[in-house]
C-alpha positions in Angstrom: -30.3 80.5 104.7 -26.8 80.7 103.3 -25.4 81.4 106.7 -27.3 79.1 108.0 -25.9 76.3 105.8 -22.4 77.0 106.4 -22.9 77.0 109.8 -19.6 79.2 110.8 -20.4 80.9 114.6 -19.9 84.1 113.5 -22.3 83.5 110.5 -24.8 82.3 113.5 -24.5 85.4 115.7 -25.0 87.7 112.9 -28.7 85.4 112.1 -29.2 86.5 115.9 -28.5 89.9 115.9 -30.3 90.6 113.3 -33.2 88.6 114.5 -32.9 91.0 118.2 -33.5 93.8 115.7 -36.0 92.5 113.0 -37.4 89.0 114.2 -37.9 85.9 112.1 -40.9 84.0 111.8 -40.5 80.4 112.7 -43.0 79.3 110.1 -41.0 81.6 106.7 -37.7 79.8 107.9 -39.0 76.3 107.8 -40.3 77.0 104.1 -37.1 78.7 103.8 -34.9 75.2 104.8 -37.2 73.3 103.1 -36.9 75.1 99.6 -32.7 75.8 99.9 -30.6 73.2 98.3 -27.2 72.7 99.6 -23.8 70.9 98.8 -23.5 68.7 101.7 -25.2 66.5 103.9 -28.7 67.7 104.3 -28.9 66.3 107.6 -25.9 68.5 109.0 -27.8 71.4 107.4 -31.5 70.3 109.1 -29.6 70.0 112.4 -27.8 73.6 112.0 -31.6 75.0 111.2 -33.1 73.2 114.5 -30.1 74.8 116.5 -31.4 78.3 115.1 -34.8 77.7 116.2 -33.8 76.9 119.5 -31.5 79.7 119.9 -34.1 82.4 119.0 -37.3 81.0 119.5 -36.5 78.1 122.1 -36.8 74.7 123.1 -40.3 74.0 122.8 -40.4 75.8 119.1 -37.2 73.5 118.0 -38.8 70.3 119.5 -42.3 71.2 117.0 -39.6 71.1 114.5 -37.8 68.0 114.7 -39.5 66.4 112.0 -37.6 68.4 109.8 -34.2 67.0 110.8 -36.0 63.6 110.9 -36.2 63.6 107.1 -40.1 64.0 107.2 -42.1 65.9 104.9 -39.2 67.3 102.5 
C-alpha cells in the first residue's frame, strides 16, 4: 500500500511485476486501501488504487470499484 500511496511509476511497475509473479486479490487490496491512512489527499490515494485495479485486473474490476474513490463506504 505504501507504494501505492506515493504513487511514483517505478513504485507502480514493481506492484505489477510482482503481481505477474504472485497475483493480488482484488478483494485483500480494497481492505488493504480502506484500512491504510495516509498524509495527503485521500482522494489522490483512492484514485491511484482504482488505477492499480485497472492495470492488473482491468476495466470491468476497477469500474466495481469506483465507489471507493467516490468516498463511499470508508
Amino acid at each position: 500500500m505504501m507504494k501505492l500511496a506515493r504513487g511514483y511509476p517505478h513504485d507502480l511497475q514493481a506492484l505489477e511485476s510482482i503481481h505477474r509473479h504472485q497475483p493480488f486479490d482484488p478483494d485483500v487490496l480494497e481492505q488493504r486501501f480502506r484500512e491504510t491512512e495516509v498524509v495527503g489527499p485521500r482522494r489522490r490515494f483512492a484514485l491511484a488504487f482504482l488505477d492499480l485495479i485497472e492495470r492488473l485486473f482491468g476495466d470491468e474490476e476497477a469500474k466495481r470499484r469506483e465507489h471507493v474513490a467516490a468516498g463511499l463506504n470508508w
